[in-house]
Structure formats: C-alpha cells, structure tokens
N, C-alpha and C positions, 0 to 999 in steps of 0.2 A: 504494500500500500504506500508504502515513503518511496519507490520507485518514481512514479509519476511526477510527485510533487519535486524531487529531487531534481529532476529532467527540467523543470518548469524552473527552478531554483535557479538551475545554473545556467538557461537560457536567458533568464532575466540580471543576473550577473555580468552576462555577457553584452548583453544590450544595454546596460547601464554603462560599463568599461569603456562602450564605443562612443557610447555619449560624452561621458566625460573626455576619453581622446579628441572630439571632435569640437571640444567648448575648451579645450586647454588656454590657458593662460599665452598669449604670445601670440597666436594664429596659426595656422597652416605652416609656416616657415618654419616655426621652434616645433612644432612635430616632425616637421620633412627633417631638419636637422638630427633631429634624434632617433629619427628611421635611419641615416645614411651610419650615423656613430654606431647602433646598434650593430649593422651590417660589417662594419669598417672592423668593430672588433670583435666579432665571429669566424671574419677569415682563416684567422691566425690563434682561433682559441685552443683548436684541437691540439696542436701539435707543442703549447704548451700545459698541456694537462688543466683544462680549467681556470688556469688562474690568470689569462689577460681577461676576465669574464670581471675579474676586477677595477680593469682600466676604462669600464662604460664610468663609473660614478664620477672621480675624478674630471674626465672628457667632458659628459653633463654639466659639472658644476663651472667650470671653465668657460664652455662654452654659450654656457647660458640656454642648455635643448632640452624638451621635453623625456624624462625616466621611462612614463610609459610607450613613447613613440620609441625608445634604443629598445628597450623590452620587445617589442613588436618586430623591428627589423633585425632583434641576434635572433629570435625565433623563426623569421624569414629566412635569416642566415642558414639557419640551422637547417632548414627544408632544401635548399640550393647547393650546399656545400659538396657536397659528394662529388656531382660533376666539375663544380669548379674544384675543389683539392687537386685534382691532375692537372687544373691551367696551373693551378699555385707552383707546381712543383715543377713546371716547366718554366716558369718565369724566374724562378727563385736557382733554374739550374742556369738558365741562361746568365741571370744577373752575378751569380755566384764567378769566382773564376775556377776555371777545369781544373787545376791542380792541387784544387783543397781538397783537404782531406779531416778529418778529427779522430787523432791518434792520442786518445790518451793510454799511456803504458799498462795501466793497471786494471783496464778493462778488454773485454774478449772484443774479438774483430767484428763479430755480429752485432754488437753494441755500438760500437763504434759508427759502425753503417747507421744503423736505425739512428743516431744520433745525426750525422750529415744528412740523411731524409728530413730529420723534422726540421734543422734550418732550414733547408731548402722552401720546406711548407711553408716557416715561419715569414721569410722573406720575400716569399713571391705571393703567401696570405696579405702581407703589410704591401706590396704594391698594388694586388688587385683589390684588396679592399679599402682602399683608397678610389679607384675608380671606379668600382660598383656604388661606393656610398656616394660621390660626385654623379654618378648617371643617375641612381635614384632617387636625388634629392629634388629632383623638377618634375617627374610626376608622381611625386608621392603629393607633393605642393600644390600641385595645380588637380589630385584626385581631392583631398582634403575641401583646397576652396571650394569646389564643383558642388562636393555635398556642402559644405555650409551653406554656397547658394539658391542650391535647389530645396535645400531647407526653408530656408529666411522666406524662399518665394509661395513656397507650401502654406507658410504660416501666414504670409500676406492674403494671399488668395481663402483660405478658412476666414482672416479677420473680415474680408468685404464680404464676403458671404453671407456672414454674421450680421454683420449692419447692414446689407440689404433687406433681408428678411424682415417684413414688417411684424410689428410687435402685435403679440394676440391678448 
C-alpha cells in the first residue's frame, strides 16, 4: 500500500527539484554554469577514484554557479562518460609525450601501467571536459530561458483568461 504513495512521493520530489532549478537565484546562466562545472569535473573523476567529485564545491563557490545545476550535469557526466573515457585517453595520449613512462621501483609493472592509463584519462578528462562544459553551456542556457518563457507566457495567458471571464 506505501508503494503507490511512494511512486507519487518521489514524482513530486522530482517536480518540485525542477522547479526550484528552474527559479534559481541568478537565471538560466548561473544554472548553464553549473551544468558545464558539473560536466567539467566528471571527466576526470573516474580515474581519480572519486575524489575530484570534491572540486565541484570549491569551483561553485568561486564561480558564483548554481550546486544543483553541477549536481545535474556530473550526473549527465556520468551517463556520457563511457564513450567519451576512450576520447579522454586518446587526447591525454596524444597531449602526453610518447616516452613517458611511470616507473616507480617498488611497485609491479602492471601497476605501473594502470597508473600511466589513469593520467592519460586524467589529462585528456581535464581537456575534454573543458570543452564539453564550454559546448554545453549555450544550450543548457538558452533550454532553461525557453522554459522560463514559455512558463511566464503560460501564466500570462491563464491570468487574461481569468479576467476575461465575467464575474457570476
């Protein structure tokens, strides 16, 4: 019996959270902002084991961008990633120079490998998440405005409505 209501619960959880994203403080721009920071530090989260997942709050406070818009675009991040991880590591091989290597002595060769992998990820996550978050910051911006004004227009069009209707 708490099934249903549950379903209902967190439907209307969910529509309240978009609401709120969508009245944020700042406009469309401080959300677009903090979709692209989201994204920007998703790239390169994996291959440090969670913890640039840290570097959204900081960025945020910095930059002056909306928490729940980076929430939204490292969740994005995180649905995308997989196919971009092989651009990361292609860009992060090419940016790399060929003759690096990570030889520490006291660890085995297969470690060592997985360790140049994750740079790779790490550096070519920090340049392509740089220009995923710069590509998505114009239509994340201009989807945001679009519903606000098709909002605002919503709510104009119900108020004449209203006042047309003669009084009974």
């Amino acid at each position: 019996m708490s099934s249903p209501r549950k379903k209902r619960s967190i439907k209307r959880w969910l529509k309240y959270k978009y609401t709120q994203l969508m009245r944020a403080p700042g406009g469309p721009a401080i959300v677009a902002l903090g979709f692209s920071i989201g994204i920007f530090v998703e790239m390169f989260t994996l291959p440090t084991y969670g913890l640039a997942f840290f570097l959204i709050f900081p960025l945020i406070y910095w930059m002056g961008a909306s928490l729940a818009g980076a929430l939204v675009g490292f969740v994005f991040g995180k649905v995308i990633f997989i196919p971009v991880a092989f651009v990361n590591s292609m860009v992060g091989g090419a940016v790399l120079p060929n003759h690096m290597q990570v030889d520490i002595p006291f660890l085995p060769h297969w470690l060592n490998h997985a360790l140049l992998v994750n740079l790779k990820l790490i550096v070519g996550g920090v340049i392509d998440g740089l220009l995923l978050g710069a590509i998505f910051y114009f239509p994340v911006r201009f989807l945001i405005k679009y519903m606000a004004d098709k909002r605002k227009e919503k709510r104009k069009q119900r108020r004449l409505a209203l006042e047309a209707k003669p009084a009974s």
